[in-house]
C-alpha positions in Angstrom: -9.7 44.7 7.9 -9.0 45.5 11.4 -10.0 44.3 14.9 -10.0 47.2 18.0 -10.0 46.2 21.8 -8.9 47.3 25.0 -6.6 45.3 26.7 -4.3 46.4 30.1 -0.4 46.1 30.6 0.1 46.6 34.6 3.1 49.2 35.8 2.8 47.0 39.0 2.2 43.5 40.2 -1.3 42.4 40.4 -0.9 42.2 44.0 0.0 45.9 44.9 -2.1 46.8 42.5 -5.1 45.5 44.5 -3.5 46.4 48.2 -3.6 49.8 46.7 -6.9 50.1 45.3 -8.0 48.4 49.1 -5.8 51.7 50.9 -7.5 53.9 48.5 -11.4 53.0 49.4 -10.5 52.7 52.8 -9.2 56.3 53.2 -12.4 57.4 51.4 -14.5 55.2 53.6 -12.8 56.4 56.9 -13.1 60.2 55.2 -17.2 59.9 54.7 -17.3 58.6 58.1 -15.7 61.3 59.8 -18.3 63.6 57.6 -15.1 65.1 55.6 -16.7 66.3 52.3 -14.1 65.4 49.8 -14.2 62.0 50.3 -15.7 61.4 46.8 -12.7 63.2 45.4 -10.3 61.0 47.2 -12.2 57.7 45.9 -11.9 59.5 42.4 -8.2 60.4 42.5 -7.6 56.5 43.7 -9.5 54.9 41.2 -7.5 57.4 38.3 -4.4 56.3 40.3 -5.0 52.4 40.0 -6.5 52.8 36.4 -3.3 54.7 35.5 -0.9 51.5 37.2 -3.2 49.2 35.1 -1.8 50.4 32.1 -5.4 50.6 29.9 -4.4 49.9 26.1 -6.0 50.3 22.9 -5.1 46.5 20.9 -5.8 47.2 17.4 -5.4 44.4 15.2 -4.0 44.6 11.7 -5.4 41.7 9.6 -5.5 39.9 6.1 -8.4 38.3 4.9 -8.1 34.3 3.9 -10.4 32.5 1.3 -12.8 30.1 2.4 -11.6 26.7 1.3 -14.2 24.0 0.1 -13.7 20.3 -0.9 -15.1 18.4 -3.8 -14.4 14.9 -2.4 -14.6 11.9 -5.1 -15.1 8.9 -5.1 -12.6 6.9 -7.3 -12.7 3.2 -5.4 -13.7 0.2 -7.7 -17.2 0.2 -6.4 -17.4 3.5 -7.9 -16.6 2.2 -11.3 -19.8 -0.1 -11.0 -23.2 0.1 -13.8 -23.7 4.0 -14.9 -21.5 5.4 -11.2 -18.2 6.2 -12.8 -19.9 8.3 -15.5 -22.1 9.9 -12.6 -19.3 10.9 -10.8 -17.2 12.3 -13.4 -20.3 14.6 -15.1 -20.6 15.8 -11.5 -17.3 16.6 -10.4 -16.5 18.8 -13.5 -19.9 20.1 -13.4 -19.4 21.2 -9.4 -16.2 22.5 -9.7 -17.7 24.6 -12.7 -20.4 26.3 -10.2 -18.0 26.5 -7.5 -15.3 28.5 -9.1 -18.4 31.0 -10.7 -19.9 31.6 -7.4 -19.2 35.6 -6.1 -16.3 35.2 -3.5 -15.7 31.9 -4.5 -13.5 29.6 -2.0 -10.5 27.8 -2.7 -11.7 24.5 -4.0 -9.6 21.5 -3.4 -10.0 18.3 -5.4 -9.4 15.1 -2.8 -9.5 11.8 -4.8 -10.2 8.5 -2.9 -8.5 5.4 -4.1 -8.3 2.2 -3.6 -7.0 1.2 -0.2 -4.0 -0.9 -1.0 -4.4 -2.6 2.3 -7.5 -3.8 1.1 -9.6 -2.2 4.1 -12.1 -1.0 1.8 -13.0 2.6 1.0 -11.5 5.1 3.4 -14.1 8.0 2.5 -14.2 9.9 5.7 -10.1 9.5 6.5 -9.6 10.9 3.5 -12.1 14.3 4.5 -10.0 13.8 7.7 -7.2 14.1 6.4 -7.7 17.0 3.9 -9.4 19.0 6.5 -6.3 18.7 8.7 -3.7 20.6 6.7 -6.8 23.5 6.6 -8.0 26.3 9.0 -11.3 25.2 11.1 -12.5 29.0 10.5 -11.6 28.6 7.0 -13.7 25.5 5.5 -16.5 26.4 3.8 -17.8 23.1 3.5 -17.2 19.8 1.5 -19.3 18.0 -1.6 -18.7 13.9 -1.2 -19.4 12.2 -4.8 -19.4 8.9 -4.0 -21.9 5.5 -4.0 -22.3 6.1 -0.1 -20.4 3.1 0.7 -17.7 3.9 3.1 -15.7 1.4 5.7 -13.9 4.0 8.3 -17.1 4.8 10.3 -16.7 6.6 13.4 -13.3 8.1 12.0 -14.9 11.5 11.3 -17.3 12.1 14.2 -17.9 16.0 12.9 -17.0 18.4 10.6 -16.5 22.1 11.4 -19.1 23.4 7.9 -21.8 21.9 5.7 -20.9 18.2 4.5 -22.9 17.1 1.7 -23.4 14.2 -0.3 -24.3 13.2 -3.4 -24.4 9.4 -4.2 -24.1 7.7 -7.7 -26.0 5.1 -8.8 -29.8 3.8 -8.8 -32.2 2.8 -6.2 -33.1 -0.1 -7.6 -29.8 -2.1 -7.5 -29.9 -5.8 -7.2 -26.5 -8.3 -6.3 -26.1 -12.0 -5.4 -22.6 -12.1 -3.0 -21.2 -15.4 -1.7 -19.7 -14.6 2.0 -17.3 -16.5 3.8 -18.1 -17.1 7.5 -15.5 -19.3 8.9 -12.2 -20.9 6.8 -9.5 -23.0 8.5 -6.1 -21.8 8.4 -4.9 -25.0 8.4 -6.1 -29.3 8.3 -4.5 -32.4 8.6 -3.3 -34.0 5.7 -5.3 -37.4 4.9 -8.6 -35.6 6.8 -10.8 -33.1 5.4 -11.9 -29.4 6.6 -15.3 -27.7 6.9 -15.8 -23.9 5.2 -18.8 -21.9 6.2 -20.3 -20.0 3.3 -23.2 -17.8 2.7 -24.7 -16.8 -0.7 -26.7 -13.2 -0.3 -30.0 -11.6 -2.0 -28.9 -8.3 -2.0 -31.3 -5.3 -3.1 -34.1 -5.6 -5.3 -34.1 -8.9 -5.8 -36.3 -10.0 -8.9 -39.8 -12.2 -8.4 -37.8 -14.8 -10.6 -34.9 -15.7 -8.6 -35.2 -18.9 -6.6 -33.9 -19.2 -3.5 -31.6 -21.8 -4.1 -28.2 -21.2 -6.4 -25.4 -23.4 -7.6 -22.6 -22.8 -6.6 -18.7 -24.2 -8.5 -16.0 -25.6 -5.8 -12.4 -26.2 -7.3 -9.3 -27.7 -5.6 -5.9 -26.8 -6.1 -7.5 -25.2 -9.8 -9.2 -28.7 -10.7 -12.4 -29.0 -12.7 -15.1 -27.5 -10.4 -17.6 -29.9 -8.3 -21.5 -28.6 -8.6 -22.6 -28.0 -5.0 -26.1 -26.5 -4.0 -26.4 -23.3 -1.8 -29.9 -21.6 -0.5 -29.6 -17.7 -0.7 -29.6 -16.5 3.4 -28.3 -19.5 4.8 -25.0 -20.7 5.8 -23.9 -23.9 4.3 -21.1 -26.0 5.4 -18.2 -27.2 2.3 -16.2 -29.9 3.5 -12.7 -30.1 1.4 -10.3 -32.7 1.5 -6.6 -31.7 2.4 -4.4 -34.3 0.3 -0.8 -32.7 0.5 1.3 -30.7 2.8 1.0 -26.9 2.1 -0.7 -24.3 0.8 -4.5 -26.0 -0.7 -6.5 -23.2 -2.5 -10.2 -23.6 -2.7 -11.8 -21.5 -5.3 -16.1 -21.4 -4.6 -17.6 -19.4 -7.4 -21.5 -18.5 -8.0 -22.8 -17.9 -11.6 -24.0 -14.6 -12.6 -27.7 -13.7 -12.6 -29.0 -11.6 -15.1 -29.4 -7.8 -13.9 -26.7 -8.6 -11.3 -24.4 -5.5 -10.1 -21.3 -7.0 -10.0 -19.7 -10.5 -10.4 -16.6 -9.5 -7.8 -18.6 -10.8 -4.7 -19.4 -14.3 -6.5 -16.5 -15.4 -5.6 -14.4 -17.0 -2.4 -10.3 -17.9 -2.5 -9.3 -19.3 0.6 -5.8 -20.9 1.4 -5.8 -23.7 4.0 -2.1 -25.3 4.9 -1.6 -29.0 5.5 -0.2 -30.4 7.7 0.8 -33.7 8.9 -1.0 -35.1 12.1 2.2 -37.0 13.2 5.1 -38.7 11.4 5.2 -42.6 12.8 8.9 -43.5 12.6 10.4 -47.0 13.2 13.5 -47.3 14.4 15.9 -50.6 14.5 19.0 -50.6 15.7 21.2 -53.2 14.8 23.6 -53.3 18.0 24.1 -50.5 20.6 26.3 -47.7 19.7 27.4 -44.4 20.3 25.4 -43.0 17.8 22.3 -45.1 18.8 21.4 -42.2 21.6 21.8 -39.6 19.0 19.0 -41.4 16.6 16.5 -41.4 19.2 17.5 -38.0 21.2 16.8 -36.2 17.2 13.3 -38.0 16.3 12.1 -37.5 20.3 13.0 -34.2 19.9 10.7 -33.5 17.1 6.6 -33.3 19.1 5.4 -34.7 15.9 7.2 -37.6 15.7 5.8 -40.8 17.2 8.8 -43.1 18.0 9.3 -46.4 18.1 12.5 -48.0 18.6 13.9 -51.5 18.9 17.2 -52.6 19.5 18.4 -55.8 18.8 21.2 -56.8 21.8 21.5 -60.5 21.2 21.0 -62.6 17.9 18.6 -65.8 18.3 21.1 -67.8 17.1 23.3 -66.9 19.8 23.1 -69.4 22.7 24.5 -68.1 26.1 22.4 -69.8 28.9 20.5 -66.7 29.7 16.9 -67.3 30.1 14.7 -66.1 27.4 12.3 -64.3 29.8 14.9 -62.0 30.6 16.2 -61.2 27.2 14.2 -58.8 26.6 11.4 -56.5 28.6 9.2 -57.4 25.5 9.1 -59.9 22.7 10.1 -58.4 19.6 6.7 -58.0 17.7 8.4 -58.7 14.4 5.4 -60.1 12.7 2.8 -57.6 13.9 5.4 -54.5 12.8 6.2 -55.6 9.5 3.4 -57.8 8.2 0.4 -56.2 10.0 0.8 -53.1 10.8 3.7 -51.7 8.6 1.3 -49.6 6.5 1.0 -47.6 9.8 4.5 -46.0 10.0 5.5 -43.1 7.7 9.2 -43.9 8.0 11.4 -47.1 8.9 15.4 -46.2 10.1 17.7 -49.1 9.7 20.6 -47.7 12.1 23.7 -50.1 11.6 21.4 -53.2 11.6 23.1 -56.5 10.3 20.8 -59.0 9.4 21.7 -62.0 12.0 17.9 -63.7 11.2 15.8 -61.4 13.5 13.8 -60.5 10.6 12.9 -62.9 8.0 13.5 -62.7 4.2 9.6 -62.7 3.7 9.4 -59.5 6.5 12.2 -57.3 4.3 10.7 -58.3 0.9 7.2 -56.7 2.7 9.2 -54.1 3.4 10.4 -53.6 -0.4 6.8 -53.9 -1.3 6.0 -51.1 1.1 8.4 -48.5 -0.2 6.9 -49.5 -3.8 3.5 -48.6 -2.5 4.9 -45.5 -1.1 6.3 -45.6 2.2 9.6 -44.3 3.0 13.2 -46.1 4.5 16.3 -44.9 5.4 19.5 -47.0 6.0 22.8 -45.4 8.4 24.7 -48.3 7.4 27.6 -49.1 9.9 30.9 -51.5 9.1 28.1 -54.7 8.6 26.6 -53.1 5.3 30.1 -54.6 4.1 30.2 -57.7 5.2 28.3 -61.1 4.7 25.2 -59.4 7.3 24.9 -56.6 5.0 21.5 -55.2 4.3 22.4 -55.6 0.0 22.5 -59.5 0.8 18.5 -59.6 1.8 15.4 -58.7 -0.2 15.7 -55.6 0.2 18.5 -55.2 -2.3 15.7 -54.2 -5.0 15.2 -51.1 -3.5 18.5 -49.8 -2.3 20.1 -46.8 -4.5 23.4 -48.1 -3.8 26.0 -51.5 -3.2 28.8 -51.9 -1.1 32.3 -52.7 -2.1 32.8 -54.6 0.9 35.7 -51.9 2.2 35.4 -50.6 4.9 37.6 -46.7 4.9 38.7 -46.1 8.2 40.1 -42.6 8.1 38.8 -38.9 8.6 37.4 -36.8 5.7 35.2 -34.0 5.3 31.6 -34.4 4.2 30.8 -32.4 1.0 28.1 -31.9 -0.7 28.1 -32.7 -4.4 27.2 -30.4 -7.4 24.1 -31.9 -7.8 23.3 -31.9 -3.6 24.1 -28.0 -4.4 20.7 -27.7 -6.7 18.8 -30.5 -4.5 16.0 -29.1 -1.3 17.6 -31.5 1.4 21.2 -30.7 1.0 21.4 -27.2 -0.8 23.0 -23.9 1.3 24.2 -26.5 3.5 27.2 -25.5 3.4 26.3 -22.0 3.4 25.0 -22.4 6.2 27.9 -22.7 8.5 30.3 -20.7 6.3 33.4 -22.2 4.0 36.7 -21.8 5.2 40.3 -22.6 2.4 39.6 -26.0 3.3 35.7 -26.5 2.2 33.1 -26.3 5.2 33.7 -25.2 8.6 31.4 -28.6 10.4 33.7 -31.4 11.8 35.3 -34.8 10.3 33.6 -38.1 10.4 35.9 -40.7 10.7 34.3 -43.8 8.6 32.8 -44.5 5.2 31.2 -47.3 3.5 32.6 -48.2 -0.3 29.6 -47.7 -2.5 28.6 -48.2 -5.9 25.7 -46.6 -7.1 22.8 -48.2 -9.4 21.1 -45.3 -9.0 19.4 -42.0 -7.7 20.8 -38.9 -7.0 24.5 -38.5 -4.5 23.9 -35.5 -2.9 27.0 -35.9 -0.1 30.8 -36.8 -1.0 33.1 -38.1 1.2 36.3 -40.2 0.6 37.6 -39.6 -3.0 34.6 -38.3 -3.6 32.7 -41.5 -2.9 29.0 -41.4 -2.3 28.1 -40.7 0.8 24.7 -39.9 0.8 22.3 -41.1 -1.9 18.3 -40.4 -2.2 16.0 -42.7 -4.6 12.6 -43.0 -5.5 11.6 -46.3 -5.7 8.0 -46.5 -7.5 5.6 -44.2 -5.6 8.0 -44.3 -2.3 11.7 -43.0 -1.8 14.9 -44.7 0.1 17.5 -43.2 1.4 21.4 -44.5 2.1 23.8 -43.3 4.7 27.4 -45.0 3.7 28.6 -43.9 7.3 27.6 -44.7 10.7 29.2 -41.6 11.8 26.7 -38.5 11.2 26.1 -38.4 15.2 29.7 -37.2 15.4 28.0 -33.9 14.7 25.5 -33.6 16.9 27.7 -34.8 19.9 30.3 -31.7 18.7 33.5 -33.5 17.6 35.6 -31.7 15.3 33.0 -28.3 16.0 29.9 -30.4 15.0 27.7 -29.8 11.9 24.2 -29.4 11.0 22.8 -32.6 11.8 19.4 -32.3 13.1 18.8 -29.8 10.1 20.1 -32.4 7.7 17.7 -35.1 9.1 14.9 -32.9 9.0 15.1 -32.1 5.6 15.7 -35.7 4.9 12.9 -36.8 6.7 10.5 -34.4 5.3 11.8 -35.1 1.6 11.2 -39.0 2.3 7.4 -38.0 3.3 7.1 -36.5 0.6 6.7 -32.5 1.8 5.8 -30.7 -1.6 8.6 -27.7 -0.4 11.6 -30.6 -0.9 10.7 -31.3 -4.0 13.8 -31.7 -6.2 11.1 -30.6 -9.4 8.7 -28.7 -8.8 6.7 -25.5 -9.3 5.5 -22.9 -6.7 3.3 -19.9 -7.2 2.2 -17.0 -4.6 1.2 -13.8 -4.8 3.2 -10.6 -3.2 0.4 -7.9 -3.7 0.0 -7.6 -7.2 3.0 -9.5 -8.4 3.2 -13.2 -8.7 6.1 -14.6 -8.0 6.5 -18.1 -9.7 9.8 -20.2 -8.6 11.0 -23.4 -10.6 13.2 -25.8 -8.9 15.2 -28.4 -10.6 18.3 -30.6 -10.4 18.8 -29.9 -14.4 22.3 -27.1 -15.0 19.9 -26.1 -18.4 17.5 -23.1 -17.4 14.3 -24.5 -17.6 11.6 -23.6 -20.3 9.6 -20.7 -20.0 5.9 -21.6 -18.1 2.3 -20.1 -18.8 0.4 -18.4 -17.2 -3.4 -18.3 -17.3 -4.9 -15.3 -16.0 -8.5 -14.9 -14.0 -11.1 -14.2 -16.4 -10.8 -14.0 -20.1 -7.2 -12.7 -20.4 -4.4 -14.0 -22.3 -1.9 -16.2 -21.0 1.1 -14.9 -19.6 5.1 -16.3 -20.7 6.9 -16.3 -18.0 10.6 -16.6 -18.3 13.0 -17.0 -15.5 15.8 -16.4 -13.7 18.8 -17.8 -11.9 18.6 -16.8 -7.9 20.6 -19.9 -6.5 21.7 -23.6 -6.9 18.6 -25.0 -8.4 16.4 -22.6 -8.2 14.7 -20.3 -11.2 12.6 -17.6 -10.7 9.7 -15.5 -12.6 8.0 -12.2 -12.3 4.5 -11.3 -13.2 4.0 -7.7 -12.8 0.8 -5.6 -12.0 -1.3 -9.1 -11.7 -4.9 -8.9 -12.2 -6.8 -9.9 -9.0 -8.2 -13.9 -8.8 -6.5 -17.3 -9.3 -3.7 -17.5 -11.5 -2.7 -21.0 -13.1 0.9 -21.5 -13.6 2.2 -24.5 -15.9 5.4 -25.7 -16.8 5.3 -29.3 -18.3 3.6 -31.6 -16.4 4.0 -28.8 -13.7 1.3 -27.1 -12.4 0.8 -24.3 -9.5 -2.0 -21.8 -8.3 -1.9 -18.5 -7.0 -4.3 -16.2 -5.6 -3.9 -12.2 -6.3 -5.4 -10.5 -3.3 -8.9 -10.6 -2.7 -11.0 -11.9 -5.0 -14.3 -10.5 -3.5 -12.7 -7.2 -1.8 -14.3 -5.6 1.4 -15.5 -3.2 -1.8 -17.9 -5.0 -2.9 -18.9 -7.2 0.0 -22.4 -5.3 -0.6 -22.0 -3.1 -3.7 -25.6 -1.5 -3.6 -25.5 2.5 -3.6 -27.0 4.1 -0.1 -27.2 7.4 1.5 -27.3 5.7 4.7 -23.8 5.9 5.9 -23.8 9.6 5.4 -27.2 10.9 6.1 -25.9 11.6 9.9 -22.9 13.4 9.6 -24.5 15.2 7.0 -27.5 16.4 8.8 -25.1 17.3 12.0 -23.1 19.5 9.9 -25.9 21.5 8.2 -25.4 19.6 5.0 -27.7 17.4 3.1 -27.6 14.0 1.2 -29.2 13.3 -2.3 -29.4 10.8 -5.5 -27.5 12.3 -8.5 -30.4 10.5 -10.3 -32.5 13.6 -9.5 -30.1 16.0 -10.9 -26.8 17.9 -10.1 -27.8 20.5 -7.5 -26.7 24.2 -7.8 -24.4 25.7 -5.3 -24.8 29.2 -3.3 -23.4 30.7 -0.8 -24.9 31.0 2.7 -23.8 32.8 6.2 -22.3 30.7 8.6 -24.6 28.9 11.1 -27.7 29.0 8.7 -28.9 25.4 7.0 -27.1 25.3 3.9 -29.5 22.8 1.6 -33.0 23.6 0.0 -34.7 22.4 -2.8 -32.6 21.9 -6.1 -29.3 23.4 -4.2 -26.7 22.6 -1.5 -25.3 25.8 0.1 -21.3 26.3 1.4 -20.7 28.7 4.6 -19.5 32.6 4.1 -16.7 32.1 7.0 -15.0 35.6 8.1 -11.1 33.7 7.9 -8.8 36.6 8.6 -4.6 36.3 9.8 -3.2 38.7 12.5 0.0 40.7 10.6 0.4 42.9 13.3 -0.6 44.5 16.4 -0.7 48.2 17.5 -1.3 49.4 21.1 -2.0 52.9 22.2 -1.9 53.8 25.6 -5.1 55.3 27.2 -4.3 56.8 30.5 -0.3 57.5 30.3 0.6 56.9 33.6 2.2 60.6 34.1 -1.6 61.8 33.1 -2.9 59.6 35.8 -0.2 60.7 38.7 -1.0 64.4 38.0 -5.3 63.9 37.9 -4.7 61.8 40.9 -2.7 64.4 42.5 -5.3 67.7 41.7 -8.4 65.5 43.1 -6.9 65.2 46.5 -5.4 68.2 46.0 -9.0 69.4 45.5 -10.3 67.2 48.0 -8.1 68.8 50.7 -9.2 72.4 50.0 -12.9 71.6 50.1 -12.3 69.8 53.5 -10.5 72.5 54.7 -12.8 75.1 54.0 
């Protein structure tokens, strides 16, 4: 095929071309009105002249002809899969691609499959049509045949389409669904206090004469046994859930099926809610003033959810100097109020180099000993008194300390360490690490005094002197203790010796003794990482622990999963290609939950089959939009810019797609043709003016 035009190539510029046409019609205007007679012939000869400098060509195109291209677009997302849709689609594809590829002229028909958004955005129909349609041609599309259920979530991403768009939707008219919808969900609550979810249950479709309005709906914890709680279809209904524990909470709401249902995927709401602690009320007594007294206080003000209190005891009552007892203090010592009444209110008591001299009673440290068995938290920086007759081992609280002293007091400087087992426990491990090793052990400074201790027992996590226990964490009934045998960790934070990690040791420690489920020295996490869950077992034990189980959503088998070694500690597990909903993970006496991805995807937040979402693109196009129900529809041909859908057929466009291989051009007035015709009209013009 071939495409003929005229097109011009100038001798001259544009600009003389024009001056020179202007010279021409004046000389012939001046010529007529001075009555000369071959004025005519001297407009002629200027007009061959300036034709000639134009350069008039003959463009003749040489072209190859291109097939029409045509789409079968289908629809392969999970809502597809639904009730009789995946065998609709199938039987249709094949069956389309049969007509298309028999049609006279057939175009180029190219397949584009549309799966499951792995970003969970739900199905990306028309993105996909976008994106096929880019790699082709406008001129060249014939058109495109959607097999799908009609529901899309990228609207407005394909505003038009350049040939007929037609679609052809799978399933039945008469659909019915119940889908529970979450409104609002916390992203986090305050441990001790409780959280509100919003949640809607949904009548979707033809919903039968029999189904009340009211359903009941199943509300699990953490994977607990499931609490009844009424919902009425169409209204929003508020679940308030307790938050008992730091962390991740999953709350797993659940509808029962009803019979003639679509789809159980949208019965069901997994929602994470982190806990978190409202503040961390932290006593602090200091026995005497000290250098590292500043450093205590400076670390736990530091932290915006720590509420401080601290007390410093500066003279003993037995100590008689003359100095009035109104100016001994700004206040009185509340030693009955803070631990008799109101002890239950702190979350942590520091004993910082406190001797006991007779401020506090033996009856107010035994309450303290029954307030770590109930499950508060205490932690003693002993000083050079925790080895002499003041020590903190000769009171009540004896009972509850991990450790005794020697009574020597090692005045020399060493190297803090952490011990094999403070290598696998949360609140020392990668320590070290984490300031780099040098020949000599850890690159953080010297402290300068130990305590002698023996330990009864709990876990010596730190070293110092001889390997001496320097730091040692117990639990004590439901609460923990922990014993500093130095008075010396504020050498670090002040920078001696190159400092250490000190305000990240505390924090740990502090978080461990509350009781944070991540500083567990046992325990057993569970998330999901797409659809992989990743199960992590920590333990003190050097033995690899067990293999756990995991119990899949749904009717599934359990799972083994056996681990391995990625540090001190810590044991990890793999569970490939995880089916989506809440997985139950239990080692032992250890359990752990994890959700995989959406349980109720944007897919299916309402599953019903509609032409809706296509019927206007369609009709813009030229295409049409019908129920596979009523049949398979044949496929013709039809000219481009005609309506390509009747009765019992859907129609692609005839497009006339060529590619330019080549280009001839043939002059049509030479310009040595146009100089000489120029040249005999005024010649002629002359010798009729002269006659």
């Amino acid at each position: 095929m071939d495409g003929t035009s005229i097109t011009f190539l100038p001798l001259i510029g544009r600009e003389l071309l024009i001056a020179l046409a202007v010279l021409g019609v004046a000389g012939a205007a001046l010529a007529l009105w001075r009555g000369l007679g071959g004025w005519w012939l001297r407009l002629l000869a200027t007009g061959v002249l300036v034709l000639a400098l134009a350069g008039p060509q003959l463009r003749r195109e040489l072209r190859e002809n291109l097939t029409d291209v045509a789409f079968l677009v289908v629809d392969r997302t999970e809502s597809a899969h639904l009730d009789i849709r995946e065998d609709m689609v199938e039987e249709a594809a094949a069956i389309l691609a049969e007509r298309i590829a028999a049609l006279p002229g057939a175009p180029e028909l190219r397949v584009v499959d549309v799966p499951d958004d792995p970003r969970g955005r739900g199905t990306r129909l028309l993105s996909a049509i976008e994106d096929a349609a880019a790699g082709v041609a406008p001129g060249r599309i014939a058109g495109a045949i959607v097999v799908t259920d009609g529901r899309l979530h990228d609207e407005g991403r394909l505003e038009t389409f350049p040939a007929p768009l037609h679609g052809l939707i799978a399933g039945r008219r008469d659909e019915f669904d119940i889908a529970l919808r979450l409104q609002t969900a916390p992203g986090f609550g305050i441990v001790g206090e409780t959280v509100t979810f919003q949640v809607e249950g949904q009548a979707l479709g033809a919903v039968p004469p029999g189904l009340a309005g009211r359903v009941t709906a199943q509300v699990a914890i953490d994977g607990g046994a499931p609490q009844p709680m009424e919902l009425t279809l169409g209204v929003t209904t508020d679940i308030t859930i307790p938050i008992e524990h730091g962390g991740p909470t999953v709350v797993d709401i659940t509808i029962p099926g009803t019979e003639g249902e679509l789809t159980l995927r949208n019965n069901r709401i997994i929602a994470t809610v982190n806990g978190i602690r409202d503040r961390l009320r932290v006593l602090l007594v200091s026995g005497e003033p000290h250098p590292g007294e500043r450093t205590w206080r400076d670390l736990l003000k530091s932290d915006p959810s720590v509420d401080l209190i601290h007390f410093t005891i500066l003279r003993p009552p037995a100590k008689q100097d003359g100095t009035p007892v109104g100016e001994l203090s700004l206040i009185a010592f509340p030693t009955r109020e803070l631990f008799l009444d109101k002890i239950d209110n702190f979350d942590l008591i520091v004993f910082d180099r406190y001797r006991w001299r007779g401020v506090l009673a033996g009856s107010y440290l035994a309450n303290i000993g029954n307030y770590v068995r109930a499950g508060g938290a205490v932690l003693v920086a002993s000083g050079p008194a925790f080895a002499s007759a003041e020590s903190l081992a000769r009171t009540p609280l004896v009972d509850i300390l991990p450790a005794r002293p020697t009574f020597e007091v090692l005045e020399r400087p060493f190297l803090p360490r952490v011990s094999d087992l403070g290598a696998r426990h949360p609140v020392t491990a990668g320590l070290e690490e984490s300031v780099g090793t040098g020949p000599d052990g850890p690159r953080w400074g010297r402290w300068l005094r130990q305590i002698e201790v023996e330990t009864d027992r709990g876990h010596v996590v730190m070293e110092g002197i001889g390997e001496r226990p320097l730091l040692v964490l117990d639990r004590v009934d439901e609460g923990r203790v922990a014993l500093f045998a130095s008075d010396h960790a504020w050498l670090w934070t002040r920078g001696y010796d190159g400092g250490g990690p000190n305000a990240e040791l505390l924090r740990r420690l502090a978080h461990w003794l509350m009781k944070e489920p991540e500083l567990e020295e046992e325990a057993l996490f569970a998330r999901a990482d797409g659809r992989r869950v990743i199960v992590e077992r920590r333990t003190l034990e050097e033995e690899p622990p067990g293999p756990a189980l995991a119990t899949p959503p749904g009717l599934g088998d359990d799972v083994v999963v056996t681990y391995e070694q990625v540090g001190p500690g810590r044991w990890q597990g793999v569970i490939e290609g995880a089916a989506e909903g809440l997985w139950r993970i239990a080692d032992g006496e250890l359990e752990a939950v994890a959700a995989v991805g959406p349980p109720s995807p944007k897919e299916f937040e309402n599953p019903l089959a509609t032409p809706d979402m296509l019927v206007q693109l369609a009709d813009a196009s030229g295409g049409a939009v019908e129920w596979l129900t009523d049949g398979i529809p044949e496929i013709r041909l039809v000219a481009e810019g005609r309506r390509a859908e009747g009765r019992g057929w859907i129609g692609l466009a005839e497009r006339d797609a060529h590619r330019t291989t080549g280009v001839e051009l043939t002059p049509l007035l030479p310009a040595w043709i146009g100089a000489l015709l120029a040249g005999l009209l005024l010649l002629a013009g002359w010798r009729r003016e002269s006659r």
